[in-house]
One Martini backbone bead per residue (centre of mass of N, CA, C, O) as a GRO file, in nm:
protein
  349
    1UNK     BB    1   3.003 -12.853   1.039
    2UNK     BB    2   2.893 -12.581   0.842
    3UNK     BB    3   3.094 -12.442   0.609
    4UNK     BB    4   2.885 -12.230   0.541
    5UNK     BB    5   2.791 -11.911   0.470
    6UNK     BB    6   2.566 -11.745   0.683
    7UNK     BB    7   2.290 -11.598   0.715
    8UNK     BB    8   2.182 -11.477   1.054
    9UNK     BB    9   1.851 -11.401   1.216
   10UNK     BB   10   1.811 -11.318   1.532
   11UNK     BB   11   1.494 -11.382   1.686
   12UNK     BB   12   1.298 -11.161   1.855
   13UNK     BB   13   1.075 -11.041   2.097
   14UNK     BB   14   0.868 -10.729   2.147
   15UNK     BB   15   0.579 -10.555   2.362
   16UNK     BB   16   0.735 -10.332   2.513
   17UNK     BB   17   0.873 -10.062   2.634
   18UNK     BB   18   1.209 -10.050   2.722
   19UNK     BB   19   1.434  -9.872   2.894
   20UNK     BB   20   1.668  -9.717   2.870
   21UNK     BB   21   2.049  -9.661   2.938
   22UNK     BB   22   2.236  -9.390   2.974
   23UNK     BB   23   2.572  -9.389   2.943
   24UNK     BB   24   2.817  -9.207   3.149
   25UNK     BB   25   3.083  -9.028   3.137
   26UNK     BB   26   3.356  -9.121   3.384
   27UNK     BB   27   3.585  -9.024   3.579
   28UNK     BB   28   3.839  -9.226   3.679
   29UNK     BB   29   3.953  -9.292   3.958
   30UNK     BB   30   4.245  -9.275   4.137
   31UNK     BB   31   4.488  -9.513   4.173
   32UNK     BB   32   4.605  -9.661   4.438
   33UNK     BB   33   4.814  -9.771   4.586
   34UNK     BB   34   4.761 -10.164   4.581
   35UNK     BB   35   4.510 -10.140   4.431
   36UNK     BB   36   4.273 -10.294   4.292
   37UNK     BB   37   4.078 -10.332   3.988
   38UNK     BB   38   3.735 -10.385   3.958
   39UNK     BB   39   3.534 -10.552   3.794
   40UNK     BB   40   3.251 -10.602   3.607
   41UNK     BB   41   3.009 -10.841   3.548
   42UNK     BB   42   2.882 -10.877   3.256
   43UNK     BB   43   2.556 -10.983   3.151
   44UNK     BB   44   2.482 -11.211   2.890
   45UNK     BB   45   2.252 -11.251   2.680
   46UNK     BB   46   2.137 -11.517   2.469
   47UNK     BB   47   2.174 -11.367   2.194
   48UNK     BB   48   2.458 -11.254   2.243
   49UNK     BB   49   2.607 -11.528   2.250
   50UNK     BB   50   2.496 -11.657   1.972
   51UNK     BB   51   2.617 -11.416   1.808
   52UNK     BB   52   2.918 -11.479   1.854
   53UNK     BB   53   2.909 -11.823   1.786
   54UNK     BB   54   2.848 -11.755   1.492
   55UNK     BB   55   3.079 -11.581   1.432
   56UNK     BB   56   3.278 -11.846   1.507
   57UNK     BB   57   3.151 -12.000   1.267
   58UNK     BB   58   3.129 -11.794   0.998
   59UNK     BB   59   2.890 -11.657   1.042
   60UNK     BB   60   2.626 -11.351   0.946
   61UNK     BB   61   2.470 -11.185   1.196
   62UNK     BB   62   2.185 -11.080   1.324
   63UNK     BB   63   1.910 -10.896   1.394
   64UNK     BB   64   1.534 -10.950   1.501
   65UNK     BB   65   1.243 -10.768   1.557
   66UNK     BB   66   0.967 -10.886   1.713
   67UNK     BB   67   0.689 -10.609   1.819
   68UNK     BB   68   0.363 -10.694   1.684
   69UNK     BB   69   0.405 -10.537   1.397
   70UNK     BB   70   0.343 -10.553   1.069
   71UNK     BB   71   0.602 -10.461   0.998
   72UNK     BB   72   0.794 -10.704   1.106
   73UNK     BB   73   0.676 -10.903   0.954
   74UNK     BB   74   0.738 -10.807   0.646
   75UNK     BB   75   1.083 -10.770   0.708
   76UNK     BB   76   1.113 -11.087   0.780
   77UNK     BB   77   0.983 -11.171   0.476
   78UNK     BB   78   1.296 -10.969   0.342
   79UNK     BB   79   1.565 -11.042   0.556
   80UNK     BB   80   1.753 -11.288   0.339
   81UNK     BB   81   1.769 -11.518   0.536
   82UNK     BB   82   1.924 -11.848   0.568
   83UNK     BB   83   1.871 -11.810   0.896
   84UNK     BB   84   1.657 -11.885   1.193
   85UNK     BB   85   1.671 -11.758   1.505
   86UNK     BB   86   1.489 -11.860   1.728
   87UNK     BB   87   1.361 -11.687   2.017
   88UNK     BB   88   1.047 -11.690   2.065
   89UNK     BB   89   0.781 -11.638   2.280
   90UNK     BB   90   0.587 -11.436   2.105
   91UNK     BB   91   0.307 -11.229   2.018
   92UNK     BB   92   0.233 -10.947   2.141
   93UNK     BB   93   0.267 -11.120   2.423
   94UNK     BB   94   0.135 -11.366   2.288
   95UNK     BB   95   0.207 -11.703   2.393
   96UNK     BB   96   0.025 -11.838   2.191
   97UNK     BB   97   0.145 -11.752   1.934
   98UNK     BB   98   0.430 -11.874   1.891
   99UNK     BB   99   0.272 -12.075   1.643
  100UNK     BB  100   0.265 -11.847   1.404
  101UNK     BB  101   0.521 -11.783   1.370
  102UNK     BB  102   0.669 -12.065   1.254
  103UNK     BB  103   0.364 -12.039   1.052
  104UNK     BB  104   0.531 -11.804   0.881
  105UNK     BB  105   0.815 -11.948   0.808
  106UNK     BB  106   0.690 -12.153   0.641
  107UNK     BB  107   0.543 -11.994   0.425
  108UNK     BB  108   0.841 -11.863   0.346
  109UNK     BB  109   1.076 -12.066   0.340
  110UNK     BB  110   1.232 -12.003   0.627
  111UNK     BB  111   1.499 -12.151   0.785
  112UNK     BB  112   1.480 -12.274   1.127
  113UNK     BB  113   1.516 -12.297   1.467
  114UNK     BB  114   1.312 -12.535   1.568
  115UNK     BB  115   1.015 -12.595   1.641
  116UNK     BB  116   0.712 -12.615   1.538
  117UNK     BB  117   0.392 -12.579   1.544
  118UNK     BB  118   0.301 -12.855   1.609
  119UNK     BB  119   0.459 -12.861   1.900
  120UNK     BB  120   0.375 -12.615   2.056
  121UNK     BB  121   0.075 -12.699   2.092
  122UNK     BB  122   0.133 -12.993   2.239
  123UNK     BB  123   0.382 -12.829   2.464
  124UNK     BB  124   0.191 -12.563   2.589
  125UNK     BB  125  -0.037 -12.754   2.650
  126UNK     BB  126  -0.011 -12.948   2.940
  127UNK     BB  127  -0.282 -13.115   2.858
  128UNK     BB  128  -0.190 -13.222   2.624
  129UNK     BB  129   0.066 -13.342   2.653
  130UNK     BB  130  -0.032 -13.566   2.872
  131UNK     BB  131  -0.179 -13.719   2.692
  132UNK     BB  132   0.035 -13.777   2.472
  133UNK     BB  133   0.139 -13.962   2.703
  134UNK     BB  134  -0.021 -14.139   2.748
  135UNK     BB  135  -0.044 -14.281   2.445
  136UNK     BB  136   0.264 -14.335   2.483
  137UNK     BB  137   0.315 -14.455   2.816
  138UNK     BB  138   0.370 -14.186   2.990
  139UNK     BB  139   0.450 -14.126   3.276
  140UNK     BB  140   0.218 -13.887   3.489
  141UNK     BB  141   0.031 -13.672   3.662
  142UNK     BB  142  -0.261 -13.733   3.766
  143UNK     BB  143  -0.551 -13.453   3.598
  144UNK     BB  144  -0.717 -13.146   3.576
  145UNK     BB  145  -0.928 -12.962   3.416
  146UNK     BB  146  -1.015 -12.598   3.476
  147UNK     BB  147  -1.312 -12.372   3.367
  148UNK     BB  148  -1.559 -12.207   3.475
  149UNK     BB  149  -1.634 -12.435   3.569
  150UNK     BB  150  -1.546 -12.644   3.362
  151UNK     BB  151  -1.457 -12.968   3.252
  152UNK     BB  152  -1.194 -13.149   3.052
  153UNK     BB  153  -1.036 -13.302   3.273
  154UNK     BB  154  -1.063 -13.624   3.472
  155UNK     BB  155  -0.914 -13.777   3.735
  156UNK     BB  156  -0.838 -13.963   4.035
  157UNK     BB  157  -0.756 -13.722   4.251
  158UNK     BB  158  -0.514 -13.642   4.526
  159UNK     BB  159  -0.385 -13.534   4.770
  160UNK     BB  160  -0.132 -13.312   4.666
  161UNK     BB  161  -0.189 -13.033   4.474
  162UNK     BB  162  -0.096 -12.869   4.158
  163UNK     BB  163  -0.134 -12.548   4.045
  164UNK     BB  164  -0.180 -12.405   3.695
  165UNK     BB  165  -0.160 -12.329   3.424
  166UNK     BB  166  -0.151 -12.443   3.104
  167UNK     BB  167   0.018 -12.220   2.869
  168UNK     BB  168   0.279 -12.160   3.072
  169UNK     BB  169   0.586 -12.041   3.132
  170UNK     BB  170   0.837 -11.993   3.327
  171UNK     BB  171   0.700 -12.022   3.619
  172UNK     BB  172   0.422 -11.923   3.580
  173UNK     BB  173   0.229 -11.944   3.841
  174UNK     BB  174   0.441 -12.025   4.052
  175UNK     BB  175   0.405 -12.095   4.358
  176UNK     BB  176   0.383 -12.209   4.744
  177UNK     BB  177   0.056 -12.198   4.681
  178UNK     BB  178   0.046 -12.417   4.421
  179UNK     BB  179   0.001 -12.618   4.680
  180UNK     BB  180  -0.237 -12.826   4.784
  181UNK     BB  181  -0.469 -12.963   5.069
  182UNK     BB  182  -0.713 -12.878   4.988
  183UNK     BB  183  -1.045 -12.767   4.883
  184UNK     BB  184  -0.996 -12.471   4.960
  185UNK     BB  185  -0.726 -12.404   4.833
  186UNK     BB  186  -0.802 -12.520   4.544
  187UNK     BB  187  -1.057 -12.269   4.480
  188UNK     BB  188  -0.859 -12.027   4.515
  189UNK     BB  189  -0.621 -12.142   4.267
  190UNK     BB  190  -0.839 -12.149   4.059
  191UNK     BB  191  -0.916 -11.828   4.064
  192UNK     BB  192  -0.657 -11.747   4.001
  193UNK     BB  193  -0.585 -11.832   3.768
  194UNK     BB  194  -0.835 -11.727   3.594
  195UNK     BB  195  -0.811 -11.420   3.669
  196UNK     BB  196  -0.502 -11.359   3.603
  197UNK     BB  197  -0.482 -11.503   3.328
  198UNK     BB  198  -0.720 -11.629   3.152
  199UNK     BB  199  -0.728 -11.941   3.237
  200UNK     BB  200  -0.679 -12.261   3.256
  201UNK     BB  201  -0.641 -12.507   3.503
  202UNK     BB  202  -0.435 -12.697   3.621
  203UNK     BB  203  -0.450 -13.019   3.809
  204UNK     BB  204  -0.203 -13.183   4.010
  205UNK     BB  205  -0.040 -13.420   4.094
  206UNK     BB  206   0.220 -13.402   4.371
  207UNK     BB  207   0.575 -13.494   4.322
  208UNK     BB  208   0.803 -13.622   4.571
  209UNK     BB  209   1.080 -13.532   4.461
  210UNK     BB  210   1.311 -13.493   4.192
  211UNK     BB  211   1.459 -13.261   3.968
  212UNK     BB  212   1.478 -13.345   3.628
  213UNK     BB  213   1.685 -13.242   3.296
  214UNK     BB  214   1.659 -13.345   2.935
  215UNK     BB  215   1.845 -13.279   2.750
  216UNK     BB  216   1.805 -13.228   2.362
  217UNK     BB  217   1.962 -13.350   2.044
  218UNK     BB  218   1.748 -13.306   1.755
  219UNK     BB  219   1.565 -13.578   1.537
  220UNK     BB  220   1.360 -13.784   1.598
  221UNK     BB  221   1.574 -14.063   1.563
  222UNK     BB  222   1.862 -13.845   1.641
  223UNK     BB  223   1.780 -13.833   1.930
  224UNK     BB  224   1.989 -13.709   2.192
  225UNK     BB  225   2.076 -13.763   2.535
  226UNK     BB  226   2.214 -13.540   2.756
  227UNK     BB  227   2.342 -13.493   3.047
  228UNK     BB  228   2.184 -13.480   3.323
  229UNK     BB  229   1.973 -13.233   3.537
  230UNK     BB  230   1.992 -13.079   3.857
  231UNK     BB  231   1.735 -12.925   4.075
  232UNK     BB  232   1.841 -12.813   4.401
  233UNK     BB  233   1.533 -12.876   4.665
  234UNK     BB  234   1.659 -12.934   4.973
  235UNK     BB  235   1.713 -12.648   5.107
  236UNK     BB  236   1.461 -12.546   5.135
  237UNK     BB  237   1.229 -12.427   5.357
  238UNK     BB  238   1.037 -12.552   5.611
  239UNK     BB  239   0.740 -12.594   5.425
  240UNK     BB  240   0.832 -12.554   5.170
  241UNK     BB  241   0.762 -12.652   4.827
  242UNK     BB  242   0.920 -12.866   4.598
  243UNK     BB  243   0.981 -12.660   4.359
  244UNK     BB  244   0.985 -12.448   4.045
  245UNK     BB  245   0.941 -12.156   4.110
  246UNK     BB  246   0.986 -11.848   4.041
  247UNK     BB  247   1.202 -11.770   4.256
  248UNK     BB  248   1.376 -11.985   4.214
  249UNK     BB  249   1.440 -11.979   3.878
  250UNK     BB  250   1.442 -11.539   3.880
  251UNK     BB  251   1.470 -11.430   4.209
  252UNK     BB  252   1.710 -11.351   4.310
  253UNK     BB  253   1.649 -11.216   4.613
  254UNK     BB  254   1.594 -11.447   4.717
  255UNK     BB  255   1.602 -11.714   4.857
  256UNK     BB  256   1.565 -11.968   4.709
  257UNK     BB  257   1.743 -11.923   4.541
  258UNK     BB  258   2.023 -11.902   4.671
  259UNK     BB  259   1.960 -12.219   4.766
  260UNK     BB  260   1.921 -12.306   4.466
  261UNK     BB  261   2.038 -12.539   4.215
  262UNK     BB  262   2.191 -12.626   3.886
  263UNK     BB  263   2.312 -12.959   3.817
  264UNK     BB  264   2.488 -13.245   3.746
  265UNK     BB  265   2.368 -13.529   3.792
  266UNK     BB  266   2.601 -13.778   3.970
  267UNK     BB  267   2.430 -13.976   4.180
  268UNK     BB  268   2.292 -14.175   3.903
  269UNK     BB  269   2.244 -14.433   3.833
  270UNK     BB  270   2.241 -14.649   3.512
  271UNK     BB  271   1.964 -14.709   3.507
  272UNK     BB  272   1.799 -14.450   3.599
  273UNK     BB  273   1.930 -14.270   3.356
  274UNK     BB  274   1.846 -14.477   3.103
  275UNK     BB  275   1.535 -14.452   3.223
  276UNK     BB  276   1.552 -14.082   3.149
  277UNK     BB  277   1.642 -14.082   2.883
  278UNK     BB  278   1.432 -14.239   2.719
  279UNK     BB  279   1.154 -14.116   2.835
  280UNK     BB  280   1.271 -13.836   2.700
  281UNK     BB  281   1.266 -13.943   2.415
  282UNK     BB  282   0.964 -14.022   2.413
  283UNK     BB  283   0.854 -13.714   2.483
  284UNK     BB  284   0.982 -13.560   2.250
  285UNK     BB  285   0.835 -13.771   2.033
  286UNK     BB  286   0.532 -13.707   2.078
  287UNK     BB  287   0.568 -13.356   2.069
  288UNK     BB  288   0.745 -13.352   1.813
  289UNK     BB  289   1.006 -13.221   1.842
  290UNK     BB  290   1.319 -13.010   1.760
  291UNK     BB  291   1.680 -13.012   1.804
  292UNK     BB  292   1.574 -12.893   2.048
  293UNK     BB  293   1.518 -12.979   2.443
  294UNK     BB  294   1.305 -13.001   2.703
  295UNK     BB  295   1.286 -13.236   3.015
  296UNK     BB  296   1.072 -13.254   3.256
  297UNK     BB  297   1.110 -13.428   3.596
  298UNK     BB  298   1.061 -13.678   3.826
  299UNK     BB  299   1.188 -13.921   4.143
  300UNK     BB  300   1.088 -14.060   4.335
  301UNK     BB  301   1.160 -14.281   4.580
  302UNK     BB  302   1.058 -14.522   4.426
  303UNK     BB  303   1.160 -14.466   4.106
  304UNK     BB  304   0.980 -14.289   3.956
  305UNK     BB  305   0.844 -14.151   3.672
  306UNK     BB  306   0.793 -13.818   3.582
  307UNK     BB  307   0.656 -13.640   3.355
  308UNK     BB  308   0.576 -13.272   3.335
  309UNK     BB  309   0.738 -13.150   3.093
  310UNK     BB  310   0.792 -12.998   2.762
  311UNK     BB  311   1.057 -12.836   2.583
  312UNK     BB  312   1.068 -12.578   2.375
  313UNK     BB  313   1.290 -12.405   2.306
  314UNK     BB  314   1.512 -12.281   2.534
  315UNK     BB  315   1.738 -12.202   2.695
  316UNK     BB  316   2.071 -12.078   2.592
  317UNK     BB  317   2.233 -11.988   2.853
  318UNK     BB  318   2.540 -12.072   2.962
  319UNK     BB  319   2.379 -12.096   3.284
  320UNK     BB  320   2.237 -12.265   3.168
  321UNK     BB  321   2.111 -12.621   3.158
  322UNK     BB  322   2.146 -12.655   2.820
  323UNK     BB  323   2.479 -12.607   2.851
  324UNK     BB  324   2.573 -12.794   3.061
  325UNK     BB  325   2.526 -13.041   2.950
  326UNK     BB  326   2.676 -13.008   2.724
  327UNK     BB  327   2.967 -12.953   2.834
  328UNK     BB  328   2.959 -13.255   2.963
  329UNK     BB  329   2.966 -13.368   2.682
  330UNK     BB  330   3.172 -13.134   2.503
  331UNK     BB  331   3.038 -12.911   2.439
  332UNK     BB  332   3.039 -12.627   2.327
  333UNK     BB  333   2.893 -12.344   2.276
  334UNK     BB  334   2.951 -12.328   2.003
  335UNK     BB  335   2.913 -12.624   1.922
  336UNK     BB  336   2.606 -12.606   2.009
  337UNK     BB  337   2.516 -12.424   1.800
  338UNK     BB  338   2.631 -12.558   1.555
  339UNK     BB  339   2.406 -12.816   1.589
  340UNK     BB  340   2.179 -12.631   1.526
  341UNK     BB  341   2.224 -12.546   1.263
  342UNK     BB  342   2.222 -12.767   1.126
  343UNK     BB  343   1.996 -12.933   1.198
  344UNK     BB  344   1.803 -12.714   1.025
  345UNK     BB  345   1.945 -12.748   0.741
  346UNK     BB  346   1.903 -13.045   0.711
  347UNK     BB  347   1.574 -12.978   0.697
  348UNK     BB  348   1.636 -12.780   0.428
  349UNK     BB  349   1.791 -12.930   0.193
   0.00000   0.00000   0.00000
């Protein structure tokens, strides 16, 4: 870990106005004898983890929020920071611009964390990314883009098919109608993607298996996979399609969540665990990744693996998947954030 006290600027984009929560104090019941007093266990955000971890790591970190506006941008590029904890997925609610965003910190030469406009480009656009997975030879579905009429790349692909925008993340567009099994029901699903999000569809052919997760921290050469993480979609209800769908990944209130969590894969043999975490390196580097990123695959029962996407910058919150991954690898949450902030250092050095 790097000794040197660093300001960090924790970096985070917010594109509408929302409502704050003003708290009354209220004077506290008389506790009754016998009564034990429950706390409420507050749920922290993952900038408020990051910056927590970097004040115990002896840097001084500060808060920077990107609203959208022309001011915010002038703000960033005065904020003195010697490095950006970038949290950023869009700017102005547009997530495609994501890589405007840290093709704006590249010209300003401030040492920003996670990957950079080129791989941003490569692994948002789920179809650019698929091909180059086939380019260096990375099993994916075989699928098809189509956009209004226009078809932009097509394999000869088979029901059940599962349907999605190419360029969002957060399995937005994602439910239990995104997997279709006939013609109907394929145009149905594409004209809603179009209309819904004004995106092309991804068609992709749907591998029923296992969900696995590869962390990987690092960059280039020196990226090494964290043990792999499942999140178990066995429980869900027979007949819901097994996907990692909005439900299942951010709606507590549903059945789905409920069913479904994220754990350690602890019962894959060492083969398979190997044959996983080297292609999900292969995936990474295909992509541009860099400090650190997931890789999303499947495993079907014949043992084939499927890359499904790459994710730069993922969720950093101490309850999600790269966080489980790093602690079970030996890494404590304050020493995950510090190898991220490391690796982004020594790349600007």
């Amino acid at each position: 870990m790097t000794a040197t006290k660093l300001k960090v600027s924790v970096l985070y984009d917010v594109w509408e106005e929302e409502p704050v929560e003003v708290q009354e104090e209220v004077p506290a019941p008389r506790k009754r004898k016998g009564q034990t007093k429950r706390r409420k266990k507050v749920v922290k955000q993952d900038r408020e983890e990051i910056f927590e971890a970097l004040e115990k790591l002896g840097h001084e970190p500060s808060y920077y929020i990107l609203d959208g506006r022309r001011q915010s941008l002038l703000g960033l590029a005065k904020c003195g920071a010697d490095l950006v904890f970038n949290l950023t997925e869009s700017y102005a609610g547009d997530d495609t611009k994501e890589m405007n965003v840290t093709a704006f910190l590249d010209m300003l030469e401030i040492p920003y964390t996670g990957s950079g406009p080129h791989a941003n480009v490569l692994a948002q656009d789920k179809s650019i990314a698929k091909k180059m997975f086939a380019f260096y030879g990375i099993q994916s579905p075989y699928f098809a883009t189509s956009y209004r009429g226009a078809l932009d790349h097509a394999h000869d692909i088979s029901f059940p098919l599962i349907v999605k925008p190419t360029s969002e993340d957060g399995s937005i567009g994602i439910d239990a109608a995104a997997v279709v099994t006939n013609v109907k029901e394929l145009m149905e699903r594409v004209h809603y993607i179009q209309t819904e999000f004004d995106s092309p569809a991804l068609i992709e052919e749907y591998i029923e298996g296992r969900e696995i997760y590869a962390a990987i921290l690092g960059s280039y050469e020196n990226a090494y996979a964290l043990p792999l993480v499942e999140l178990d979609l066995s429980k869900l209800p027979k007949g819901m399609p097994r996907i990692a769908s909005q439900d299942v990944k951010f709606e507590k209130n549903t059945e789905a969540y409920k069913l479904t969590k994220s754990a350690i894969a602890e019962d894959l043999d060492e083969e398979t665990t190997t044959k996983l975490s080297e292609i999900a390196l292969k995936a990474y580097r295909a992509v541009k990744l860099r400090d650190y990123g997931r890789i999303d695959m499947r495993v079907s029962s014949k043992g084939e693996v499927y890359v499904i996407e790459a994710n730069p910058n993922p969720w950093l919150s101490s309850g999600q998947e790269f966080a489980m991954a790093a602690k079970k690898s030996g890494l404590s949450y304050t020493q995950m954030i510090g190898e991220i902030v490391d690796l982004a250092m020594a790349r600007h050095a």
